[in-house]
C-alpha positions in Angstrom: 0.0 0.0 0.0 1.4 3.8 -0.4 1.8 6.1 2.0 -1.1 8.6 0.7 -3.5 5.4 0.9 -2.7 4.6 4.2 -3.0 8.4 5.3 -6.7 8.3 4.0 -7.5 5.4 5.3 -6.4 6.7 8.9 -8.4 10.2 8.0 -11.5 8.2 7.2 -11.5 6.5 10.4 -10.4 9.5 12.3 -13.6 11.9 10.7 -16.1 8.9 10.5 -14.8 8.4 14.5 -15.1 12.4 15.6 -18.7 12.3 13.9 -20.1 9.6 15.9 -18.7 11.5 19.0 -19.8 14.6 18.2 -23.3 13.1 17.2 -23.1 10.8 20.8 -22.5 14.1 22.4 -25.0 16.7 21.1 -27.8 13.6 21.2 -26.8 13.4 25.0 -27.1 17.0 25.6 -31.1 17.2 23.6 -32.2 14.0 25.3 -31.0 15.5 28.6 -32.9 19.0 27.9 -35.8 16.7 27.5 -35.0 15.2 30.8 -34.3 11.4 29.0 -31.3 9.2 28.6 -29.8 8.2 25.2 -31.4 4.7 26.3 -34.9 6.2 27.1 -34.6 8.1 23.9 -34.0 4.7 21.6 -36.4 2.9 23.6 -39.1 5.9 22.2 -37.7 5.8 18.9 -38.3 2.3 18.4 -42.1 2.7 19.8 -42.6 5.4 17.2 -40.9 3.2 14.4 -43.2 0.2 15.3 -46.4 2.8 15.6 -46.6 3.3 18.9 -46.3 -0.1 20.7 -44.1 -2.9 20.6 -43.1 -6.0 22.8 -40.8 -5.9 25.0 -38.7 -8.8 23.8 -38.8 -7.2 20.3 -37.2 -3.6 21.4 -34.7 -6.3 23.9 -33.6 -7.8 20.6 -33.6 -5.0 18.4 -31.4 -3.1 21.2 -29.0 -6.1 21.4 -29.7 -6.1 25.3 -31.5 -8.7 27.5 -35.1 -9.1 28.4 -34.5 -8.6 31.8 -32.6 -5.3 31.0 -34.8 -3.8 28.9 -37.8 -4.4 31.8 -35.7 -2.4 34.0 -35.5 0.7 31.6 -39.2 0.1 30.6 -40.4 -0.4 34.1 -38.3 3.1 35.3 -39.5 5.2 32.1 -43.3 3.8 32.8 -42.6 5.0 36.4 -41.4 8.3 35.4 -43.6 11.3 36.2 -45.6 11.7 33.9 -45.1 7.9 32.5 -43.1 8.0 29.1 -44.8 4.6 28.2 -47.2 2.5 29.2 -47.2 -1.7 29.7 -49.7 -4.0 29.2 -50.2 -7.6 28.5 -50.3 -8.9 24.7 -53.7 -9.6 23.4 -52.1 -12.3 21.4 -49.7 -13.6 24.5 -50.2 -13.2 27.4 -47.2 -13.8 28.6 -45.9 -10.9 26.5 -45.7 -7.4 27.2 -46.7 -4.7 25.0 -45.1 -1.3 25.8 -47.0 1.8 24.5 -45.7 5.3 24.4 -47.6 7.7 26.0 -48.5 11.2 24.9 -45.4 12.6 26.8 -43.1 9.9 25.6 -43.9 11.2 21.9 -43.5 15.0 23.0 -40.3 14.0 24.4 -39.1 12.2 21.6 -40.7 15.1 19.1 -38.7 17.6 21.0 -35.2 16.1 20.7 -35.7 14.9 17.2 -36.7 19.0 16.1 -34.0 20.0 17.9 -31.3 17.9 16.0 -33.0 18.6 12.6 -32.8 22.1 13.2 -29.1 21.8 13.9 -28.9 19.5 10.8 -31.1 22.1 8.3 -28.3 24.7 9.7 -25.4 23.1 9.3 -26.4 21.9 5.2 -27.7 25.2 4.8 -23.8 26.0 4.6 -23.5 23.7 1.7 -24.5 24.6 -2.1 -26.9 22.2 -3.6 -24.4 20.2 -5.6 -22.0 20.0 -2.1 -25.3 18.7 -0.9 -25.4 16.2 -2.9 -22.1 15.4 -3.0 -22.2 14.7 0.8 -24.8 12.6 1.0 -23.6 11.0 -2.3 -20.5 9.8 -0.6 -22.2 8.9 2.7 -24.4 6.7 1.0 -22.3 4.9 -1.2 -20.0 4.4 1.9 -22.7 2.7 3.7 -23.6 0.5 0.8 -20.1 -0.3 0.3 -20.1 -1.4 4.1 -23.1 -3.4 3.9 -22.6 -5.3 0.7 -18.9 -6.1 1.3 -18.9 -6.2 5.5 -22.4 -7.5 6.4 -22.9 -7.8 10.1 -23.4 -11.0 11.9 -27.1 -11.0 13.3 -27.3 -11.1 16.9 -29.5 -13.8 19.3 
């Protein structure tokens, strides 16, 4: 390999590094304005991706954590004052529990997500159209590139 390869290869990983920080830190500041976690806020994210209500073991699995860790969050963010979300039994099981986000939950969630879309619609405001497009261009085909030639191994 030459030297200028190997130098982009480090400055890849360095930038792709620094904006997952960056973004880990400004998410941890909105959620915290919203008085969540970064764990509270997935949790709603995930209810608002599966319309509203989901089972537990479903939002466990799709977190990569454990049953029994995601009933602690769920059981401290139904607790919460007012309740984020709600749990229930499954119609279908019921041994299963549905979780529901609650009218605060989705405020909550609402809140944070304007706030970093705001920051977003600033920051490519800066860019001309074609730089637009450019960026997301390259992002995208990076992320293709990732999944067709690294595919990740599923998780239990």
């Amino acid at each position: 390999m030459d030297a200028d390869f190997e130098r982009d290869v480090q400055m890849l990983w360095a930038l792709l590094f620094g904006v997952v920080l960056d973004a880990e830190k400004r998410l941890a500041d909105f959620v915290a304005e919203q008085g969540l976690t970064p764990p509270q806020f997935f949790v709603l994210k995930t209810l608002i991706e599966h319309g509203g209500s989901c089972a537990i073991g479903q939002i466990a699995r799709e977190h990569h954590l454990t049953n029994a860790t995601m009933s602690g969050l769920i059981q401290r963010m139904a607790s919460a004052a007012p309740p984020l979300v709600t749990r229930s039994a499954a119609a279908a099981d019921r041994r299963s529990v549905l979780v529901t986000i609650t009218d605060t939950g989705q405020a909550r969630f609402l809140a944070v997500q304007k706030a970093i879309m705001t920051q977003m619609n600033a920051v490519l405001r800066l860019l001309s159209p074609q730089g637009r497009r450019d960026l997301l261009g390259y992002v995208q085909r990076y992320l293709q590139i990732m999944t067709e030639q690294f595919p990740l191994s599923p998780r239990p």
